[in-house]
C-alpha positions in Angstrom: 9.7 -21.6 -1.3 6.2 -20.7 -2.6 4.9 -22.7 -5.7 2.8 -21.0 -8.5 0.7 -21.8 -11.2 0.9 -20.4 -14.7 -2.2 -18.2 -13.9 -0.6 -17.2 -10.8 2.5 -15.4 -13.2 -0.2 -14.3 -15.5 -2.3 -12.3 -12.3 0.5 -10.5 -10.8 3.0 -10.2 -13.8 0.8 -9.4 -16.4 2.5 -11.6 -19.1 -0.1 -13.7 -20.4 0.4 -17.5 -20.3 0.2 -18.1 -24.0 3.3 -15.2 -24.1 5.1 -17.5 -21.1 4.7 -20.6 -22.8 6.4 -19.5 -26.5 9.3 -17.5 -24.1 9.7 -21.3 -22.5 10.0 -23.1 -25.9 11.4 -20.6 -28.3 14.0 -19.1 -25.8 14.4 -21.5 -22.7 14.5 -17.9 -21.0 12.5 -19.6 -18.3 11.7 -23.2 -17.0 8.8 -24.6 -15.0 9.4 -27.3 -12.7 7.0 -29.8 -11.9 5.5 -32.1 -9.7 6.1 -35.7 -8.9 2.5 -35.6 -11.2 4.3 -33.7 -13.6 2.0 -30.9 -13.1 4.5 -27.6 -14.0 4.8 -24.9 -11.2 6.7 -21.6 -10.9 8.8 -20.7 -7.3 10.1 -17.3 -6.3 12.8 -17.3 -8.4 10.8 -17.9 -11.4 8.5 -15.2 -10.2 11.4 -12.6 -9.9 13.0 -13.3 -13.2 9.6 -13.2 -14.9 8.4 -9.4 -12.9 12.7 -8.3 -14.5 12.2 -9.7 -18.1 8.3 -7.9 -18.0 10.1 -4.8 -16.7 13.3 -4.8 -19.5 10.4 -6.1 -22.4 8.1 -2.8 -21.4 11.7 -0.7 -21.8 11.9 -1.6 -25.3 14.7 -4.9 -24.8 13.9 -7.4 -26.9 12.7 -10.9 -25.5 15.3 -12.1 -27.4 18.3 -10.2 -26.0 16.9 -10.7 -22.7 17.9 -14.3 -23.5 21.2 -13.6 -23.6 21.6 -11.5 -20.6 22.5 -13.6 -17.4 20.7 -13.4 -14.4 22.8 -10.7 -12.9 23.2 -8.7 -16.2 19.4 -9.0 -16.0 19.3 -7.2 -12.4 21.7 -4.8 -13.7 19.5 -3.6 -16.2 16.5 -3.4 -14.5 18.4 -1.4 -11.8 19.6 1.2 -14.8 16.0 1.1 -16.3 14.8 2.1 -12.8 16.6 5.1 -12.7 15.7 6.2 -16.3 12.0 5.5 -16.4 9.5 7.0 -14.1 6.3 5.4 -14.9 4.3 4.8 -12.0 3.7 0.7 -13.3 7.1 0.4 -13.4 7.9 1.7 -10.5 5.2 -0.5 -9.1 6.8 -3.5 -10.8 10.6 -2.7 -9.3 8.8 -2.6 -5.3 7.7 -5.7 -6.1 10.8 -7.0 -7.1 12.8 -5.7 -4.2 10.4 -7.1 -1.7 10.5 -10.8 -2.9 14.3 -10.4 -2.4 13.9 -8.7 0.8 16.2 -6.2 -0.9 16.5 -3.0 1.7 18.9 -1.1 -0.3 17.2 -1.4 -3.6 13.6 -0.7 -1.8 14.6 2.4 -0.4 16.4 4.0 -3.5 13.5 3.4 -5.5 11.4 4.9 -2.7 13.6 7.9 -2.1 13.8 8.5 -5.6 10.1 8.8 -6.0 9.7 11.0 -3.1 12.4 13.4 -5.1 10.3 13.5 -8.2 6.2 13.3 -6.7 7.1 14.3 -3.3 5.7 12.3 -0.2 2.4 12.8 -0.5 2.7 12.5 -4.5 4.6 9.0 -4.0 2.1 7.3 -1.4 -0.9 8.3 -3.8 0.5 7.1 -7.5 3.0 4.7 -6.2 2.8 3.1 -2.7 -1.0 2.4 -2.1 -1.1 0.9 -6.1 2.0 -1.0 -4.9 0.1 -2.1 -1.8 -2.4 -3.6 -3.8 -0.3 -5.9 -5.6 0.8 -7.1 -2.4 -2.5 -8.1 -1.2 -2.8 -9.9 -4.8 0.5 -11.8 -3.9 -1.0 -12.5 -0.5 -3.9 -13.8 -1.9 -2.4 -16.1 -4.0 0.2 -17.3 -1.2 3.3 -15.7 -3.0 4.3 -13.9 0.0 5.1 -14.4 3.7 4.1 -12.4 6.5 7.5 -11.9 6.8 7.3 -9.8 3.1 4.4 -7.7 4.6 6.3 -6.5 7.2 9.9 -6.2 6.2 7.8 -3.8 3.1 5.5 -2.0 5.7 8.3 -1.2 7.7 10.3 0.3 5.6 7.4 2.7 4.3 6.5 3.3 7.9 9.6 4.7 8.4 10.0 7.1 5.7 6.7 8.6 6.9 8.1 8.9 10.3 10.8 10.9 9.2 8.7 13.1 7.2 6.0 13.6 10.1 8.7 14.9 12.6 9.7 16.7 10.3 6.8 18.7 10.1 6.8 22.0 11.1 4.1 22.8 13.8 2.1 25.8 13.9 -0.8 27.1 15.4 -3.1 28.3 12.6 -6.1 30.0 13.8 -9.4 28.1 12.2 -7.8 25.0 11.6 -9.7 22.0 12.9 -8.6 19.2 15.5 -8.6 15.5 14.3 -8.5 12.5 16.8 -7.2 9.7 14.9 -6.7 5.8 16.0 -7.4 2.1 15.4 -9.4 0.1 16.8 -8.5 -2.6 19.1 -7.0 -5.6 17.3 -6.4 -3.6 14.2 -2.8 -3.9 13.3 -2.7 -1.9 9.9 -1.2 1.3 10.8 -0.1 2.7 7.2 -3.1 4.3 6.2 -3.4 6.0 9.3 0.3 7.5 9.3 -0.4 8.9 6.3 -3.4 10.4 7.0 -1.4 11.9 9.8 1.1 13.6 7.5 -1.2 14.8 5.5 -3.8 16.7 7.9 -0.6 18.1 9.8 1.0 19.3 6.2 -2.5 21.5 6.0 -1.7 22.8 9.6 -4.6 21.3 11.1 -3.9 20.0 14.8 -3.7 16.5 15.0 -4.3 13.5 18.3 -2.4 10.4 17.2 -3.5 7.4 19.6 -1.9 4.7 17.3 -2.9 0.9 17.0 -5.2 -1.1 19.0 -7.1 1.5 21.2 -9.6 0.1 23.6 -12.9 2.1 23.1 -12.8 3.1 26.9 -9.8 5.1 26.4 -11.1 6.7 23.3 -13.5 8.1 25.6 -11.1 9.7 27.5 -9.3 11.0 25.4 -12.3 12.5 23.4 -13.6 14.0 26.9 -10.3 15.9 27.5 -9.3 17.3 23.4 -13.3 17.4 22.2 -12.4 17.0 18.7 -14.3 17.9 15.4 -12.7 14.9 13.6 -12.1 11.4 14.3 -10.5 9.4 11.5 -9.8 5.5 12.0 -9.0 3.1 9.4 -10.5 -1.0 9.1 -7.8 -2.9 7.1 -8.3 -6.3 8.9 -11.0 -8.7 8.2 -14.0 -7.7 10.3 -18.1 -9.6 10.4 -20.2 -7.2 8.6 -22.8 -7.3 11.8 -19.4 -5.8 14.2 -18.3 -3.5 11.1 -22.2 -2.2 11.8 -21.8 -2.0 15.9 -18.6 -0.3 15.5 -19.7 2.1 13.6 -22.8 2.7 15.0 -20.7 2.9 18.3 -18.4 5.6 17.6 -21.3 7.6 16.0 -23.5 7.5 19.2 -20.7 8.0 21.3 -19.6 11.5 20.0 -22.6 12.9 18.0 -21.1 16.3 17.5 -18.2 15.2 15.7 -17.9 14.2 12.0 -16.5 10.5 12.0 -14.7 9.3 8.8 -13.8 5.9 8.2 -11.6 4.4 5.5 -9.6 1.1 4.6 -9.5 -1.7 2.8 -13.1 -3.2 4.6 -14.6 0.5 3.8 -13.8 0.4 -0.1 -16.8 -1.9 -1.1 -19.0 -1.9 2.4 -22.5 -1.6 1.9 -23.5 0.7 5.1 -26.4 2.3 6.5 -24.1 5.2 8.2 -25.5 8.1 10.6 -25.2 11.3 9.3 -21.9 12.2 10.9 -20.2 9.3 9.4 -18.5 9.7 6.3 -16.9 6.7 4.5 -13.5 7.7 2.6 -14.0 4.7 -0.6 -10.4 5.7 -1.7 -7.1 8.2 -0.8 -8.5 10.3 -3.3 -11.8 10.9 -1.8 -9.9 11.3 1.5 -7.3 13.7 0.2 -10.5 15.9 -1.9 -12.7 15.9 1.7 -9.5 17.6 4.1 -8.7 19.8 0.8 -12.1 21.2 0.3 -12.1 21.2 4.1 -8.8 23.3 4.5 -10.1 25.7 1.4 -13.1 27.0 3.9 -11.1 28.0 6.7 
């Protein structure tokens, strides 16, 4: 049971603490516990209820007929708000929700219904990767468990696997080849799926080695496909002076090909890249580089 601070509701919930605090004394909607030093603290409970009664306040429910709900009229609700309002916050909010309760069901029909209104590629973009930013925030904080990370990662893992064999595969004449991987010791496969899906959804020929690839089999594998492209994403904390000698690596090693990097170490690093390295700050930069990319050929 993680503990949190006012501040710590504020950060991920929005709600600001002064709002909390007259919810607490005018409504008794919600009640801190505290410490043997009487120093008040949320747990997960409290953090749930708090993300529902933001969700049902936004919908236009008063704070004072949330009050009167109980907790499972409360889910209800939200559940028939969910289906009503497709605001990309929102939806942000409900993913959040469903993964402190480890909540499968509810994760997936809020995912599934997404992918019916933005499509995949629409509903990774606007919803996921904003989604998967708040989880980091919850990380950072210590609201969540490893055990959150995965059972959420998992399950978005696997709607992108079902949409990548799906994928129809066709030779296009002029389309380019793209090698992509992780380095070794670099779990964080997400980015990298999707990047997948979307390269093969422009009918460009794709080389997916996966996680953790020692660089001598890289160099195989370059040797025998000679690929244009090589994409690989850096998630996981890395020293700035390796983040340099990997990168300088993997441009020495294949001069002729363009390498692009993104990730969450990529999005503020300050390198001194070769010319055929290309850092991808965010998906959008990604997604404008292979469209301008497909538009030539």
């Amino acid at each position: 049971m993680s503990k949190f601070s006012i501040k710590d509701i504020e950060s991920v919930t929005g709600i600001k603490s002064h709002t909390l605090r007259v919810w607490e004394q005018r409504y008794g909607i919600i009640k801190p516990k505290r410490t043997e030093t009487n120093i008040r603290y949320y747990d997960d409970e409290d953090l749930r209820l708090v993300l529902n009664i933001s969700t049902l306040n936004n919908n236009g429910i008063k704070i004072s007929g949330i009050a009167k709900m109980t907790p499972e009229q409360i889910e209800k609700a939200v559940s028939k708000v969910s289906e009503t309002n497709k605001e990309h916050s929102h939806q942000v909010k409900l993913l959040v929700s469903s993964m402190l309760m480890l909540n499968e069901a509810g994760f997936n029909n809020i995912l599934s219904t997404n992918i019916l209104q933005l499509g995949l590629e629409g509903t990774m973009t606007q919803v996921i990767f904003p989604f998967m930013s708040e989880v980091g925030v919850l990380w950072q904080i210590g609201s969540i468990q490893p055990a959150h990370e995965h059972f959420i990662t998992n399950l978005i893992k696997q709607k992108l696997y079902v949409a990548i064999d799906g994928q129809v595969l066709k030779e296009e004449p002029g389309k380019e080849k793209f090698l992509l991987f992780l380095r070794e010791g670099e779990p964080h496969e997400l980015g990298l799926l999707f990047a997948n899906y979307m390269l093969r959804a422009r009918g460009h020929q794709v080389i997916y080695l996966g996680q953790s690839l020692p660089h001598s089999e890289l160099k195989e594998v370059f040797a025998f496909h000679s690929p244009g492209y090589v994409i690989t994403s850096l998630t996981s904390a890395i020293h700035p002076k390796d983040l340099d000698s990997f990168v300088t690596e993997l441009a020495f090693s294949w001069p002729e090909a363009t390498i692009l990097l993104f990730g969450k170490q990529i999005e503020n690093a300050e390198l001194k890249t070769p010319k055929n390295v290309q850092l991808m700050r965010d998906v959008s930069h990604f997604t404008s580089f292979i469209n301008q990319l497909s538009e030539k050929r």
